[in-house]
Residue, then its C-alpha position, 0 to 999 in steps of 0.5 A: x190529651x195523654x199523648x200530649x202530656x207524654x210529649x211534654x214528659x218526652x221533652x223535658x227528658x231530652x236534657x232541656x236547657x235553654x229552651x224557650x217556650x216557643x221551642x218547647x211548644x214546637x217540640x211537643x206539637x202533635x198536630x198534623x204538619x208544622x212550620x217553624x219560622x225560625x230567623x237566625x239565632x233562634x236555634x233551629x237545629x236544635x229544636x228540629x234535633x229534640x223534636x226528633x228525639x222527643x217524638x222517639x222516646x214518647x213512642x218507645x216509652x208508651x211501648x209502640x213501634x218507634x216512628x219512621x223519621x226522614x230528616x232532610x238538610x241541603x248539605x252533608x254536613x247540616x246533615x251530619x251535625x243534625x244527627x250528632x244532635x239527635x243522638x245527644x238527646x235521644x234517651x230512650x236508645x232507639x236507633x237514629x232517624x235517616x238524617x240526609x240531603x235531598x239529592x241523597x235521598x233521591x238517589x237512595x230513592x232510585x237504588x231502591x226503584x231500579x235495579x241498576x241506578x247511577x253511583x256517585x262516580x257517574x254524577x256529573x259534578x259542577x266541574x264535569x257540567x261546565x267542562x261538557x256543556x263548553x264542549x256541547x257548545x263548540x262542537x255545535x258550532x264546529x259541525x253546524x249543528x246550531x244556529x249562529x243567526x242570533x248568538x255569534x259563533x264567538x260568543x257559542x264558544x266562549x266560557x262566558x257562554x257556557x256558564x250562562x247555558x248551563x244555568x239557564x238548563x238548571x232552570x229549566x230542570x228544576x221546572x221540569x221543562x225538558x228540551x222538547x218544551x224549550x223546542x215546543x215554546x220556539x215554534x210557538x213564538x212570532x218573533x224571528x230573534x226570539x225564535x233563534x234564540x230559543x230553538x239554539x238554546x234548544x238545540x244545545x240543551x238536547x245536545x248536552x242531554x244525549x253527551x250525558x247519557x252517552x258519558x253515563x253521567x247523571x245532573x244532580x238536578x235530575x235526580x229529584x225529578x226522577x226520584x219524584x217520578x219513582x215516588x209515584x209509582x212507589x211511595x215511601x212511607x215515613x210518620x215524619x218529615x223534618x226539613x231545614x231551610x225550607x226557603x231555599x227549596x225549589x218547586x221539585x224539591x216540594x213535589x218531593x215533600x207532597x209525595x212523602x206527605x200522601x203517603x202519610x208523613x206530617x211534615x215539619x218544615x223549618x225556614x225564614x223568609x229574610x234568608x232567601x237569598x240564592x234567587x241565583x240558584x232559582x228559589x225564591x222566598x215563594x217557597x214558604x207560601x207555597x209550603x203553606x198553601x199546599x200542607x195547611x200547617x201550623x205555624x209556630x214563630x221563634x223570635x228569640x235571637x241567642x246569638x247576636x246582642x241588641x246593638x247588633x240585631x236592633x240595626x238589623x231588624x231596621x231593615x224591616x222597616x218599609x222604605x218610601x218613595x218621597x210621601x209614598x212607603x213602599x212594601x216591606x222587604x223584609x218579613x217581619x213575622x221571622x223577625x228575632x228579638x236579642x236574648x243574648x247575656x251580652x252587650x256587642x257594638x256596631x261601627x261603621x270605618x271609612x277609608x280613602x280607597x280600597x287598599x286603605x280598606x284592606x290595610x284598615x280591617x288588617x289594623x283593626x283585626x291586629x287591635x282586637x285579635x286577644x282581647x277579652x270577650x264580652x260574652x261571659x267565660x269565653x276566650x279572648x278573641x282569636x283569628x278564628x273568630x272573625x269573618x270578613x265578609x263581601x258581597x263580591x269576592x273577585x279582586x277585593x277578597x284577594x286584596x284583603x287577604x294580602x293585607x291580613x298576611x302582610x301582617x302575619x294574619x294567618x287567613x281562611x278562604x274558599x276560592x280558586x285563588x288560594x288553590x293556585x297558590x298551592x306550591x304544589x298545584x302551581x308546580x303540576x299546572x306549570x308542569x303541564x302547561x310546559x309539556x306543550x311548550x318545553x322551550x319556554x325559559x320563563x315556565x322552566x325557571x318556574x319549576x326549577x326554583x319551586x320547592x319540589x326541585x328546589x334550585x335558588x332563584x338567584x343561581x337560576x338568573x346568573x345562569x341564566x345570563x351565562x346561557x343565554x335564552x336558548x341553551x338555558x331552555x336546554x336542560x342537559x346544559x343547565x345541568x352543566x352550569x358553572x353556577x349551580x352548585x354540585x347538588x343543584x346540578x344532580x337536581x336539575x339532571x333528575x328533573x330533566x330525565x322524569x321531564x323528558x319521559x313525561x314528554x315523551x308519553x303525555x299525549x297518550x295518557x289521561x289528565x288523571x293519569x299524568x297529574x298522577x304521574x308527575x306527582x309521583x315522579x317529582x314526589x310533590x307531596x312530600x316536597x310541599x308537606x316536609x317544610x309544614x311542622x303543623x299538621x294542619x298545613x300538610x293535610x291542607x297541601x295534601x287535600x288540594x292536591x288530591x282535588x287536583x287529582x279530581x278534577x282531572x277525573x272529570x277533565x276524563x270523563x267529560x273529553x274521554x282520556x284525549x290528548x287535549x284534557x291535559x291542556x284543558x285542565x291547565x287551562x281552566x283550572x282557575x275556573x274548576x276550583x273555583x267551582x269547588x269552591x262554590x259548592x264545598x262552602x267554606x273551609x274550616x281553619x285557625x285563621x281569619x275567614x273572607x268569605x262571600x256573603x252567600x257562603x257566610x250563610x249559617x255560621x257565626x263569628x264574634x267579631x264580623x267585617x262587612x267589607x266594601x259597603x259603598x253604593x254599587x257593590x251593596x246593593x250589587x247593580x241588577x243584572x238582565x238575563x244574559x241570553x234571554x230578552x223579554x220577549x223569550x222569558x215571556x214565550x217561555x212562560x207562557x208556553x211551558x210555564x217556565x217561571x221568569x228571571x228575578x226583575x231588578x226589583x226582586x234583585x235588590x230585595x235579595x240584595x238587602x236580604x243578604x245583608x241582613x244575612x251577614x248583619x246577623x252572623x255577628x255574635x257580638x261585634x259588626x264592623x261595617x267598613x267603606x270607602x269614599x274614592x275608586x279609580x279617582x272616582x267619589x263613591x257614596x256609602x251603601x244605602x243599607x247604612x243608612x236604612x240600618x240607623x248607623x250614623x256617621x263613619x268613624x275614621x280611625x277612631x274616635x271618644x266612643x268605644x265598644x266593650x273591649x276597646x272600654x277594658x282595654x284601655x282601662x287596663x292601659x291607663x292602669x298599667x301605665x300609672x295614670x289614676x282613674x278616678x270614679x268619674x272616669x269609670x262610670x264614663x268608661x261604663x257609658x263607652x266614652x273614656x275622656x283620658x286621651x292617652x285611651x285612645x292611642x292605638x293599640x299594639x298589633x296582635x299576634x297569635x299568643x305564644x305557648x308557656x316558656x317559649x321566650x329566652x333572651x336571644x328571642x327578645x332580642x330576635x323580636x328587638x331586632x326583626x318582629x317578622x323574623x321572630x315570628x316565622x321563627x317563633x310563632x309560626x315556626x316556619x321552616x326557613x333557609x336553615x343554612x348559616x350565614x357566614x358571619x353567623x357561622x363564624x360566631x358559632x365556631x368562636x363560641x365552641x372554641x373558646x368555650x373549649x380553650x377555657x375548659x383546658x385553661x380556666x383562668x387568665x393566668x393558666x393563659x398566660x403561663x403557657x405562654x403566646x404560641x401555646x395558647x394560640x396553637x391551642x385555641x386554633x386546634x379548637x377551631x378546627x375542630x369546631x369547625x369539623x363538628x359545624x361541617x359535619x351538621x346537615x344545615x351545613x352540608x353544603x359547606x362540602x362544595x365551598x372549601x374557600x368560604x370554609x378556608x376565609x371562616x378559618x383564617x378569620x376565626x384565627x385572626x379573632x383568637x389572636x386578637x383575644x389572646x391579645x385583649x387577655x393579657x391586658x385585662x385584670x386576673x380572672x377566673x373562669x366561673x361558667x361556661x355555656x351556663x343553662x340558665x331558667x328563670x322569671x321576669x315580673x312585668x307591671x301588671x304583676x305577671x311573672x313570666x319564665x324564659x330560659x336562655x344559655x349564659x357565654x361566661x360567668x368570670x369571677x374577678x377580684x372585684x366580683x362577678x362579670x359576666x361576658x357575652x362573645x360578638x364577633x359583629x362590629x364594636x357599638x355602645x351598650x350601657x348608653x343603648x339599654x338605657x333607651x330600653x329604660x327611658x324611651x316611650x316607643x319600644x326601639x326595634x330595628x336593631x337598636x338594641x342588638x346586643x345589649x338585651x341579653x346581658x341585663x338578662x343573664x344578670x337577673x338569671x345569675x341573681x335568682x339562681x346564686x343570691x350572694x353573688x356579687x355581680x360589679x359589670x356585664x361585659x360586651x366581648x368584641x372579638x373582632x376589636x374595635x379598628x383593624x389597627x389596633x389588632x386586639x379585642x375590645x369590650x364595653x364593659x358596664x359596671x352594675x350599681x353606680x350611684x344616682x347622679x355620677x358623673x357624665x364619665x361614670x354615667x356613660x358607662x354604667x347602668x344605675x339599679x333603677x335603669x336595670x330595673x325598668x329596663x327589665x320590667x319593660x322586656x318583662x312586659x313585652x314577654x305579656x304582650x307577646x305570651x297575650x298575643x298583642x305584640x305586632x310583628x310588622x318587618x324592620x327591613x335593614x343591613x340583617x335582611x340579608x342574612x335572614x333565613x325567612x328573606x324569601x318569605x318576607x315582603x319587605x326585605x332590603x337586601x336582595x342576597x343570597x348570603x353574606x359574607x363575612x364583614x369586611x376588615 
């Protein structure tokens, strides 16, 4: 009674908030072993971290010795996280307990036993295990060391094969049926097929025994099972054992824990039944029963759910229900003991979305992520919704995950995956893979254009085809007369010389070297690394490039380990690289990142999102369609297990009960919203819904919205009848407390999300970006995405322009020291500012290779000095002025309708003072268009005009809100348009399209077109002010506006949808 009573003193002194009474009796329990069955939610970690502390500081405060404790998780960071958790509770300050995986332990376990035991270098990782177990199957085959009566010598060599054997040998070990058992049940079997198949299956998995002991390397499988055997013989002591996910140990793993506990540690265990879900990796949710048949333990239940809100866990726990066969219910699959009841403080909502087809699908989860991405959360405090916070999970990733994820990225949607697809992505593994795989075939033109237009070496596709057609195929394959090509540029030429001289060293010594060594080698050579990295400005791009290359690197290790530095490891590497990754893939578990996860059901396992899709819910895909064991009939399973008591493949029953576990799995990762999503037509065929729907309680699908809407679909559209002026009355808003909202304007699609932008990022030439190209504004803006910096030459000719006349008006600062000079002065001093304008702009590194281009510099010169002329021309009939500002810095802040303020910053052209006033101008060298008559669209149009619309016409208005809060006094009578270029070759002078500021309300038609009221001015500000919210919240879209400005943009190699296949513009034609 004292010691339970110092263990309840214990638990309240481990800052014991949150817990529940179940958790508190779990954490006090003193008697003998314990099970907690604990369903998601329930915070399991947390209970097994303070039970470890408590038992600690009870020990440490009666004054004995502090207990021995082993705390054993399935992967490192489980372990890690338990042990962070443990020393935040601890209070007493005694050391740490063991925190570790199983397979750490065993080995630990055989340093211990055996004076020289296997480091990790000797492990034999899944992608060593593919790679030999394929070899194993080949050489057999090649050298008759197998039969080939029942499986063809084709099917023995394939990869397929390979994979199928290497888990039928996991099976086997993890029953510890060895070879000679798989040998002993073949004789003893009647049937000549079976007979064959086992006594191969044997055959090979003795072969693969004795590679594994020749290489030194050791299958994690074997660990536990020789770490059981040296527990045997000497025991370890512990008082405690903790162990996590009890469901997922397999038979070795529990004859482990039954040693630990001889020796005389109670073991505390903690598992769910309904979590079973890797029958693939043979366990099964046996392993709790037999936990509780072999340790007698308590049993404490933890029933509530912190995690996910009522409407979610009410459609998961339906699954529990038992389904019927016509009149007759069936067995539950579920377990309803480990069944959660939602303590949760907020609500959440569950939808179910129909598309047509699977691209509809994709493009429907990238629409609703864009809706949703920024708005407010439902659980109290949180942040609004980010990227990070969504999940899109499948019960089959190949084909549909990469199709998902390209509709997330087509809208700018950073993403986060774990497969091989996004590793070969990499442009640095792209490059060395390519590499390699041109070392065999050095004549291939196709692989050569490859390398020569990624980023390492960086020659532009473009030059590469028209050399290409100037070569033709043969020479163009013919790297020393590349290098001469007339239509590369001088430094693409010296960059395709260096590649050809560490190309052709690496040929000349790649069959001697290792595939470690030559991946190696070529990074180095070609210093991959830092030609990936350098375009990321984020950190988190370059250690991501970097990390997978150093995977890269891995890989080739165990490329060298399984085939021994031989010549072909390079070529095997090349080769299998989709598979090895996507290996790693699987036993890495998901990566960390600040974008939108799509990830497989499986790897979903232990995190939670607020906001989760369950993609592709139709009959055939969910439930998964049961699969027969691959090498084994019947007749072989039975002979297996009754021989050797090797335990039988799941039948089709058992695989859709495991098939409904995982959805209850990915139901339950869902903190406050779940989006099932399906689709009705695939390859012209109908499909039907996922029975799981159904046995889930949703109802029908919606399609693309509909009267009811969840908690932040209810605020924000609240918000935007509010901010649009419309009423709402009481009535509306206890409708809108129900989640119906009858207004219709409610439920008019929301703008596209984008990631928020930082505090005073905006200035007026970035509206009038985002105006002109939302995709462009956000490589340029929000990701900051390192572009084709080079100016174009339209685009140079107004940066060259700009400094001239600024400089020409600093010599003479108003129109009548201009005309005083006379023509041919002024003319010869404006062109001195051009060149030298010029020169500066030359000398800038983005620019550097107007070096190699003296005619398209000549053209920009001649041009610029046509446009002064024309200028000069348009000043002398233009009323005095004076010259007020030039390249005026100006910050100040816009007020949008809701009544947030917003700061932009930006740089004034020209600020004149006049007789009448202040006009302020703004210089184009682009062609001639209205201004007056196109932001008043900005004022009086619904939809936000982009594509180019109003190009021109947004700073201006800007400038003169920017001018009025800086100087309140000034007068400013028009804003002025500036066309250098005129408005017709023929009349040989500039042109401006002047806006006059004030006219009054109802002018005339004349006056109207070519002024802007103080109302039009006014509106058109507050609606750039509320695209600046927009944009700053992150719910402005940014989907591409393809036109004649493709060509020019520095962002058109990364965009989808660019119009103009270009390299650069030219200046516009006369």
């Amino acid at each position: 009674m004292a010691s339970a009573r110092a263990m309840l003193a214990a638990v309240d002194g481990t800052a014991n908030v949150d817990l529940g009474a179940r958790q508190r009796e779990a954490i006090a329990f003193r008697d003998g072993h314990l099970l907690l069955l604990a369903g998601p939610g329930t915070g399991k970690t947390e209970t097994l971290a303070r039970r470890a502390a408590a038992l600690i500081d009870c020990a440490r405060a009666a004054g004995g010795e502090q207990p021995e404790i082993l705390m054993l998780t399935f992967a490192r960071k489980a372990a890690r996280e338990l042990r962070e958790r443990v020393a935040l509770h601890l209070c007493s300050g005694g050391r740490l307990p063991a925190c570790s995986t199983f397979h750490a332990f065993a080995l630990e376990t055989l340093d211990r036993s055996r004076p020289r035991a296997p480091g990790a270098a000797g492990m034999l990782t899944p992608a060593k295990e593919r790679l030999l177990i394929e070899r194993v199957c080949r050489v057999a085959v090649d050298n008759g060391q197998v039969s080939t009566g029942y499986f063809t010598p084709q099917a023995l060599k394939s990869a397929k094969f390979a994979t199928d054997a290497a888990n039928f040998i996991a099976r086997c070990k993890q029953a510890r049926v060895d070879a000679a058992g798989v040998l002993s049940a073949a004789m003893a079997t009647d049937g000549l097929p079976t007979r064959l198949a086992l006594l191969t299956l044997a055959g090979l998995y003795r072969s693969y025994e004795d590679e594994q002991r020749r290489l030194g390397l050791r299958d994690f499988r074997d660990l536990v099972n020789a770490a059981v055997d040296a527990l045997r013989a000497t025991p370890r002591r512990y008082a405690y054992v903790f162990v996590d996910e009890l469901q997922d140990t397999d038979p070795a793993q529990l004859d482990l824990l039954s040693l630990l506990a001889g020796a005389g540690a109670q073991i505390t265990a903690v598992g769910d039944p309904n979590q079973s879900i890797y029958r693939f990796r043979n366990v099964a949710p046996a392993a709790i029963e037999d936990f509780r048949a072999r340790f007698a333990p308590g049993t404490i239940v933890l029933q509530e759910n912190h995690r996910c809100p009522p409407e979610v866990l009410a459609c998961a726990n339906r699954l529990a229900r038992a389904p019927r066969e016509g009149d007759v219910p069936l067995d539950p699959v579920l377990s309803c003991e480990s069944l959660t009841r939602s303590v949760a403080g907020h609500a959440g909502a569950v939808r179910w979305l129909c598309y047509r087809d699977r691209s509809g699908e994709a493009a429907g989860i990238a629409r609703e992520i864009r809706r949703l991405v920024g708005a407010p959360r439902a659980a109290t405090g949180a942040h609004p919704l980010r990227y990070a916070d969504v999940a899109v999970l499948l019960r089959e990733t190949r084909g549909h995950a990469e199709r998902i994820a390209f509709a997330l990225r087509a809208q700018g949607i950073p993403v986060v995956r774990a497969d091989a697809a996004e590793a070969l992505g990499d442009p640095a593994i792209d490059f060395v893979l390519t590499y390699l795989a041109a070392l065999g075939e050095p004549a291939d033109g196709q692989r050569l254009a490859r390398l020569l237009s990624s980023p390492v070496v960086g020659i532009r596709a473009r030059a590469l085809r028209f050399a290409r057609r100037a070569l033709g195929e043969a020479s163009f394959a013919d790297l020393a007369a590349l290098a001469n090509s007339a239509e590369l540029s001088e430094r693409e030429r010296a960059r395709i010389a260096n590649f050809a001289a560490a190309f052709a060293a690496h040929r000349s010594r790649w069959r001697r070297l290792g595939a470690r060594d030559l991946v190696v080698s070529i990074a180095r050579a070609h210093d991959v690394a830092a030609a990936i990295t350098a375009p990321h400005r984020d950190r988190e791009a370059q250690a991501t490039s970097a990390r997978r290359l150093r995977t890269l690197i891995d890989l080739a290790g165990d490329v060298d380990a399984v085939f021994g530095g031989s010549p072909g490891a390079a070529a095997h590497l090349a080769e299998r690289a989709s598979e090895l990754f996507g290996l790693l893939a699987e036993t890495e578990g998901p990566p960390e990142g600040e974008g939108v996860h799509v990830l497989s059901m499986h790897a979903a396992k232990g995190l939670e999102f607020p906001l989760v899709f369950v993609a592709g819910a139709v009959r055939g895909r969910l439930p998964a369609q049961p699969r027969p064991d691959p090498l084994l009939d019947e007749a072989a399973q039975e002979a297996l297990f009754h021989a050797v008591n090797l335990p039988r493949t799941p039948t089709a029953q058992e695989q859709r009960d495991e098939e409904l576990r995982l959805f209850y799995v990915a139901c339950t990762r869902a903190a406050e919203h779940l989006v099932l999503t399906s689709y009705t037509q695939d390859e012209g065929a109908d499909l039907a819904p996922s029975p799981f729907i159904e046995r889930a309680g949703i109802g029908e699908p919606s399609e693309g919205g509909g009267d009811v809407l969840d908690e932040d679909e209810r605020v924000l559209a609240l918000r935007r009848l509010t901010s649009s002026g419309v009423h709402v009355d009481d009535a509306v808003h206890g409708a809108a407390a129900r989640r119906i909202v009858s207004v219709r304007q409610a439920f008019e699609s929301q703008p596209p999300a984008t990631p928020a932008l930082p505090s005073g990022a905006l200035s007026p030439s970035a509206i009038e970006c985002y105006l002109r190209c939302p995709r462009q504004f956000f490589y340029r803006y929000v990701v900051r995405a390192q572009g084709d910096e080079r100016e174009s030459a339209s685009a140079l000719l107004g940066t060259v322009l700009h400094a001239a006349l600024s400089d020409f008006h600093e010599r003479y600062p108003g129109s009548e020291q201009v005309i005083a000079a006379g023509e041919e002065a002024s003319a010869r001093a404006l062109e001195a500012a051009i060149a030298h304008a010029l020169e500066r702009e030359r000398e800038r590194p983005r620019n550097a290779r107007l070096g190699e281009q003296p005619a398209l510099v000549a053209m920009i010169a001649e041009r610029a000095r046509d446009y002064a002329r024309r200028y000069l021309r348009w000043l002398e009939d233009q009323p005095r002025f004076a010259v007020r500002e030039r390249e005026l810095k100006v910050t100040f802040s816009l007020t949008a309708s809701d009544g947030r303020t917003h700061t932009l910053t930006g740089r004034i052209d020209r600020v004149d003072e006049t007789a009448d006033g202040v006009v302020i101008r703004d210089y184009k060298t682009g062609r001639d268009h209205p201004f007056a008559a196109r932001f008043r669209r900005l004022a009086t149009e619904e939809a936000l005009p982009l594509g180019g619309a109003l190009d021109g016409v947004v700073q201006l208005p800007l400038y003169a809100a920017a001018l009025t809060q800086r100087d309140p006094q000034a007068k400013i009578v028009a804003l002025d348009l500036l066309f250098l270029r005129g408005r017709s070759p023929a009349e040989r002078t500039s042109s401006s399209r002047l806006a006059t500021l004030g006219a009054a309300e109802g002018a005339s038609n004349s006056v109207a077109r070519d002024a802007l009221t103080q109302r039009e001015l006014d509106a058109g500000l507050t609606r750039i002010a509320d695209l600046c919210g927009d944009l700053y919240d992150g719910r402005a879209g940014y989907a591409p506006q393809p036109g004649d400005a493709c060509a020019h943009c520095p962002f058109r190699t990364a965009c989808d949808r660019v119009a103009v296949d270009g390299e650069s513009g030219g200046v516009d034609a006369h």
